[in-house]
C-alpha positions in Angstrom: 118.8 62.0 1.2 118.2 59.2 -1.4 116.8 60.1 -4.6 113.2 59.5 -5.1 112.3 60.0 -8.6 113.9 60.4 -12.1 112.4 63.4 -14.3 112.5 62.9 -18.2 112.3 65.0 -20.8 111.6 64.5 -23.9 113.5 66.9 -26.5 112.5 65.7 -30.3 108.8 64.7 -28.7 107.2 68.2 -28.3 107.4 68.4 -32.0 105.0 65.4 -32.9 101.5 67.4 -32.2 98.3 66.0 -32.3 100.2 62.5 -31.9 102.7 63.4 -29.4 100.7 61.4 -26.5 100.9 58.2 -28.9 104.8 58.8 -28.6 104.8 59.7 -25.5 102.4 56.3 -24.1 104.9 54.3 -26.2 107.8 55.3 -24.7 106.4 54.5 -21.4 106.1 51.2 -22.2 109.3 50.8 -23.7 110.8 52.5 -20.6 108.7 49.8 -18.5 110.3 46.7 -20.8 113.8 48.2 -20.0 113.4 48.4 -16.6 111.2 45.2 -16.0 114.3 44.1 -14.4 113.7 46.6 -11.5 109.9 45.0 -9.9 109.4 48.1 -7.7 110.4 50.6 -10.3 106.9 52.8 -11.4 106.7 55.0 -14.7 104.0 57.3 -15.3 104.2 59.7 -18.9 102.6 63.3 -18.6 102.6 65.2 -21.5 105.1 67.8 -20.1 107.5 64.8 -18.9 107.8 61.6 -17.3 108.4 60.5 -14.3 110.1 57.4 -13.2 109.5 56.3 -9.3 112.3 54.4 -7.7 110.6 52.8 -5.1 114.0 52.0 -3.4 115.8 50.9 -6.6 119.3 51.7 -6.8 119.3 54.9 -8.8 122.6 54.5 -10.7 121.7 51.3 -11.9 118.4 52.3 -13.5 120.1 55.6 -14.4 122.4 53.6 -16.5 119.4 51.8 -18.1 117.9 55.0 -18.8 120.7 56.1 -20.7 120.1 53.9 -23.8 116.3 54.3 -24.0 116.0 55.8 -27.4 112.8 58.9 -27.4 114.3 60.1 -23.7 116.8 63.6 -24.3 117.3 64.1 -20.8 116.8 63.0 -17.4 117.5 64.1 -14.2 117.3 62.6 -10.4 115.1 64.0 -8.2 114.4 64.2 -4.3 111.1 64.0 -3.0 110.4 67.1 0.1 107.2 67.4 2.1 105.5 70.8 1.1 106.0 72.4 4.2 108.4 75.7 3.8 110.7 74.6 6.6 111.0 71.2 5.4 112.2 72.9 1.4 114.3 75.3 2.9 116.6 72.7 4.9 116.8 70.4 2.1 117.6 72.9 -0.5 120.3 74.0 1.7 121.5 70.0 2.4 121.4 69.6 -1.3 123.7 72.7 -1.4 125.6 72.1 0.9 126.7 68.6 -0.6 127.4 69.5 -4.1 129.2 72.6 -3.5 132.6 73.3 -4.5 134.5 76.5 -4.0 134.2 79.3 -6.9 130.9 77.4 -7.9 127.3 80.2 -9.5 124.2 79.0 -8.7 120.5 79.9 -9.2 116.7 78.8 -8.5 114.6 77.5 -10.5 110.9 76.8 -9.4 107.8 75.8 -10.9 104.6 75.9 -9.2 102.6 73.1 -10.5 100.2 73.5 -7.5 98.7 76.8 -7.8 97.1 76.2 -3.9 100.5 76.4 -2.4 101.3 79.9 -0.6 104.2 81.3 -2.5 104.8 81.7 -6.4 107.6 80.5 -8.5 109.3 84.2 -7.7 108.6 84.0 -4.1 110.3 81.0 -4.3 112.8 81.6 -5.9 113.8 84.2 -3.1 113.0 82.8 -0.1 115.4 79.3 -1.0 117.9 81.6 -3.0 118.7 83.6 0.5 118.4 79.9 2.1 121.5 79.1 0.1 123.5 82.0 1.0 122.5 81.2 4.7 124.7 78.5 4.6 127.1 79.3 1.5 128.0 82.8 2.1 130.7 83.0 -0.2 128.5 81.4 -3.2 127.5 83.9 -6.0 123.9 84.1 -7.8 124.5 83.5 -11.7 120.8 83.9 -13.7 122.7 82.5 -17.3 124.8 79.1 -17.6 125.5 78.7 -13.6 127.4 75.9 -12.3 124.6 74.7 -10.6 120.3 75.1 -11.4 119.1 73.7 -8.6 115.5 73.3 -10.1 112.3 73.1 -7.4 109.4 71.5 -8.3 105.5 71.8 -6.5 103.0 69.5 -7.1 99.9 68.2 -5.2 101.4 65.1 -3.8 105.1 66.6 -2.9 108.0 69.4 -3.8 110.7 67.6 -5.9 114.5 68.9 -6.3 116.9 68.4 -8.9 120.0 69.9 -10.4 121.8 67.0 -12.6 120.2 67.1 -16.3 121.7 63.9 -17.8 122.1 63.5 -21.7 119.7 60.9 -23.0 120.0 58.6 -26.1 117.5 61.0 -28.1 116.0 59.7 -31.1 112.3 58.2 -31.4 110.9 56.0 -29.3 111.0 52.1 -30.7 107.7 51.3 -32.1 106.3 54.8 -33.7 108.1 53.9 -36.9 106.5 51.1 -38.0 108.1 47.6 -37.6 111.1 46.1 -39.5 112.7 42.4 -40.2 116.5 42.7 -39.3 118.7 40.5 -41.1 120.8 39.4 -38.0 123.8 37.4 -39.5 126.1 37.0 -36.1 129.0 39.8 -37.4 129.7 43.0 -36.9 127.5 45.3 -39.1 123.9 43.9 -38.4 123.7 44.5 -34.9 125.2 47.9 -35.9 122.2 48.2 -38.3 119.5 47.3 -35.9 120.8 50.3 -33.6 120.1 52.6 -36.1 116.9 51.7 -37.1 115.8 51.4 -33.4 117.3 55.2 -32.9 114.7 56.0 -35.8 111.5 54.8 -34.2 111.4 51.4 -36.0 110.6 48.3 -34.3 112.5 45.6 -34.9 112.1 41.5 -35.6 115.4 40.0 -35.4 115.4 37.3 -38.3 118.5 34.5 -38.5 119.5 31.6 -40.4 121.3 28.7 -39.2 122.2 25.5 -41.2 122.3 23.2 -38.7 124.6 20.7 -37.8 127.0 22.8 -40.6 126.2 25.6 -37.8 126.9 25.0 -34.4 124.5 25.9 -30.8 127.6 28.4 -30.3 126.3 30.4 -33.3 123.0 30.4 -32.3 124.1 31.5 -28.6 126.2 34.4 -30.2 123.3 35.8 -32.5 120.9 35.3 -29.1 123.1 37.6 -27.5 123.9 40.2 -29.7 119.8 40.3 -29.8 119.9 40.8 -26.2 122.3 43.6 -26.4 119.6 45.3 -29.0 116.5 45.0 -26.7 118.2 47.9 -23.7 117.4 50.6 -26.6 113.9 50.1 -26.9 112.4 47.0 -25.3 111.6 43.7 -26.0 112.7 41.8 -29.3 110.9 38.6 -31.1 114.0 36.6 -32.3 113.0 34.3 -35.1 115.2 31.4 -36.3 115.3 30.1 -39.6 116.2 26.8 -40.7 118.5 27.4 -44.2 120.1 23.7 -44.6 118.1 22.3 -47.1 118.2 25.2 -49.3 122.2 25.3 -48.8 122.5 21.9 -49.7 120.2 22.3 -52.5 121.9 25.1 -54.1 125.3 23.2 -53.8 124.5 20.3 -55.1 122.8 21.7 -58.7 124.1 25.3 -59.4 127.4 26.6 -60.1 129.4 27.4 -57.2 130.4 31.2 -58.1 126.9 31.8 -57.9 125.8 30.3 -54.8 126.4 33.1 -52.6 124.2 35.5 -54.9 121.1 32.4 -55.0 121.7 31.7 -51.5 121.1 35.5 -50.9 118.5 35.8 -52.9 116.6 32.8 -51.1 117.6 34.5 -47.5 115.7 37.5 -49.1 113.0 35.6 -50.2 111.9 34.1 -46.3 112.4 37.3 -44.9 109.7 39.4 -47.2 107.5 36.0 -46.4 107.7 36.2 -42.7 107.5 40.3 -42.5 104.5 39.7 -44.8 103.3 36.9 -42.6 104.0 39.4 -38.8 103.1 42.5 -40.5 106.2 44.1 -40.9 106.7 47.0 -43.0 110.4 46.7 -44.7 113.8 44.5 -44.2 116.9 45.8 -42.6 120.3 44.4 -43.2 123.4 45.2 -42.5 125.2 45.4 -46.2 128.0 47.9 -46.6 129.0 48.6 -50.3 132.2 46.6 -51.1 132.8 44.7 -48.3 132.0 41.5 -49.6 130.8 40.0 -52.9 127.3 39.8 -52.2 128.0 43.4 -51.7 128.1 45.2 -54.3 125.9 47.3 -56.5 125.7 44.5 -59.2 125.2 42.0 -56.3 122.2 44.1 -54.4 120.5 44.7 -57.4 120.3 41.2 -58.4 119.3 40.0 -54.7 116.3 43.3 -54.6 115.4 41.4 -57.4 112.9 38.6 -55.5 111.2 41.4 -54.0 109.1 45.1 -54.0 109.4 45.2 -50.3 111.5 48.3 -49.2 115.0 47.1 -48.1 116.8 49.4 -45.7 120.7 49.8 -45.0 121.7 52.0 -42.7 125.4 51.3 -42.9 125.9 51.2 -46.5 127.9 53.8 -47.0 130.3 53.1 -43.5 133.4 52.1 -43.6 134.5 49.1 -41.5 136.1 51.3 -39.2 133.0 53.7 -38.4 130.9 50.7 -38.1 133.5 49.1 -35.3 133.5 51.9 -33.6 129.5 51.9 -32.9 129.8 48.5 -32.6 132.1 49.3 -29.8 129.7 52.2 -28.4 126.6 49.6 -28.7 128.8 46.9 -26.3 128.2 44.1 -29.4 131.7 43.6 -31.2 133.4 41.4 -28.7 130.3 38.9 -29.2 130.5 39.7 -32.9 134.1 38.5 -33.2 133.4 35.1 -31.5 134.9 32.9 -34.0 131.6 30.7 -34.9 130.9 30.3 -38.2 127.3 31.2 -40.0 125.1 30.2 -42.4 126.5 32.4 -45.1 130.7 31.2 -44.8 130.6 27.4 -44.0 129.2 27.1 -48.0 131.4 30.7 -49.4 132.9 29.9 -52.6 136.2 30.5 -53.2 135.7 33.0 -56.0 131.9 34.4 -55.4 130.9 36.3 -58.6 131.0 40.3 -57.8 128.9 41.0 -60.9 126.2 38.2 -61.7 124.1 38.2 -63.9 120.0 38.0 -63.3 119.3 36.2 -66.1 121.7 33.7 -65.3 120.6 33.4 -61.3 117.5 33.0 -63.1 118.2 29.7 -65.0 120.3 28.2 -62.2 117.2 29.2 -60.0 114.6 26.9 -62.2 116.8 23.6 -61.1 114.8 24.5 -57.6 111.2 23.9 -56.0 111.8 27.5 -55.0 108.4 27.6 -53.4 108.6 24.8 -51.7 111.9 25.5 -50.4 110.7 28.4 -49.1 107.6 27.5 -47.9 109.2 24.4 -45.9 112.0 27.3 -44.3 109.0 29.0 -43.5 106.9 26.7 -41.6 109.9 25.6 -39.8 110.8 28.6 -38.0 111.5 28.8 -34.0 110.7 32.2 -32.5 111.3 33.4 -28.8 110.6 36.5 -27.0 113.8 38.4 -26.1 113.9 40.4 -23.1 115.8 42.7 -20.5 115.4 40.0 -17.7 115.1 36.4 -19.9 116.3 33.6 -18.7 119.6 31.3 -19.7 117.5 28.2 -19.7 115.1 30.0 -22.3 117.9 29.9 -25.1 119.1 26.6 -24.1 115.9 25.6 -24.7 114.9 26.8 -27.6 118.6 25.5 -29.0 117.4 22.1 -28.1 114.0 22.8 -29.8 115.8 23.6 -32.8 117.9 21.5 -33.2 
């Protein structure tokens, strides 16, 4: 027998309420992004569960999809039975059959959905537990933490059996947070910090600055990619590119250089709160980590913050560089972070970046700039494309070309 069906349960869902159907209806849809790659793949969300049809999809590849869906706990694969007693009774004892192993407990569980159908969940429970020992003799009933709950399902269309439960990403489903602008520089700890704001329910807007032709189509690529990476968590992700070259070269050519990081920073801050103002957004996620860097410390954020009231959200702050690897690692994005392409924010780093500047010094380098036209033109000259579990090459290489 193939597997029919994937059951999912919810976990930290049965504790939203009066709302829990608007998490629930999101995750279905999220679940349907994910797996638009899979045309004959069905979802449907109950309040209970969900259920996830397979239609003849390969099971382990949509299992693994599954996996990284943040809102699901658990899942398991089911097989779909006629409701005819005979028909139950041999496959619970094929299912059996298959997955035993000598020494192995075992118990029924069934649930009785159907309340037409002629026995009840206890009746059940006997008639396929002496099933099993019709063909395992030697097998011993276990009611507490068996080695196998083989769990039997009747509903009006079918009877469904199952006895894997497979751990799920938890956390809320992406979207019933509110959205967020990610900060997407191309290294290690933004992608890092886009994971973790998607685990919490917020939706994200992936927004990155190139300097082009200081920045190269490789750069672009990379930051595409670690996007795509992002989008199996949750579904799909608007990537919005940002033009920063004329500000760079601005800010190079009339203020002192130990301070260009911080103004170039604090402009970089500026677009963002314009566009999440402009798409709705809700707060800005970055990936800073106290210390790493000069534009990283507490003197350095504070003076940055300063261009704005919108809520600015870290969630790797206090990691270290080894913690963050090591979900970069777990989230499949460090290799593409390490890709040696330079961004926006080295190909102009000064040699000696001030760790502790001053605002009221930012603030008269900052008056030798049309600061609102400089924004306004980075504005109005950003490319954005939808990213997505089954885009398409040719839609980046397009939008490269478009860009630059």
């Amino acid at each position: 027998m193939d597997y029919s069906e994937i059951m999912i349960r919810y976990g930290e869902l049965s504790t939203k309420g009066k709302n829990r159907m608007q998490f629930i209806n999101k995750l279905k849809r999220n679940i349907e992004d994910v797996l638009s790659v899979f045309p004959d793949v069905k979802v449907i969300a109950e309040r209970d569960r969900g259920h996830v049809f397979l239609n003849g999809a390969d099971y382990q590849a949509v299992s693994e999809s599954l996996k990284e869906i943040f809102g699901i706990q658990a899942f398991s694969p089911s097989y779909k039975i006629k409701k005819e007693m005979p028909v139950i009774k041999q496959a619970v004892q094929d299912v059996m059959t298959k997955i035993y192993k000598e020494g192995m407990t075992f118990k029924i569980t069934s649930k009785r959905s159907d309340h037409s159908f002629e026995f009840d969940s206890c009746e059940l429970n006997q008639i396929l537990g002496s099933a099993v020992f019709e063909v395992i003799p030697d097998i011993k009933a276990q009611m507490k933490n068996p080695d196998i709950d083989l769990k039997v399902e009747v509903r009006d269309e079918a009877v469904y059996l199952s006895y894997e439960n497979i751990k799920g990403a938890g956390g809320l489903p992406v979207g019933t947070s509110g959205k967020g602008m990610l900060m997407l520089s191309g290294g290690i700890d933004s992608p890092v910090a886009g994971y973790l704001a998607l685990k919490r329910g917020v939706s994200i807007e992936v927004v990155h600055f190139a300097s082009p032709p200081y920045t190269s189509p490789g750069s672009l690529r990379k930051a595409h990619e670690l996007a795509r990476k992002l989008v199996k968590f949750g579904g799909n992700i608007q990537f919005i590119e940002v033009s920063l070259t004329e500000i760079q070269e601005e800010i190079k050519n009339k203020t002192p250089e130990a301070y260009l990081m911080t103004i170039t920073r604090r402009f970089m801050m500026r677009i963002t709160d314009a566009i999440r103002e402009k798409r709705r957004g809700l707060v800005i996620i970055n990936g800073e980590s106290l210390g790493q860097v000069a534009s990283q410390t507490l003197e350095s954020m504070q003076v940055i913050n300063a261009v704005t009231s919108t809520p600015i959200i870290r969630p790797v702050v206090t990691m270290d560089k080894l913690e963050i690897i090591q979900l970069a690692e777990k989230i499949d994005t460090f290799d593409i972070s390490i890709q040696p392409f330079e961004d926006c924010c080295t190909i102009f780093a000064p040699d000696r970046p001030k760790t502790n500047p001053k605002e009221h010094k930012v603030e008269v380098y900052e008056k030798r700039l049309d600061i609102e036209g400089l924004v306004a033109r980075a504005v109005e000259s950003l490319s954005i494309i939808e990213i997505t579990s089954k885009a398409k090459e040719d839609n980046l290489t397009q939008m490269i070309d478009n860009f630059l």
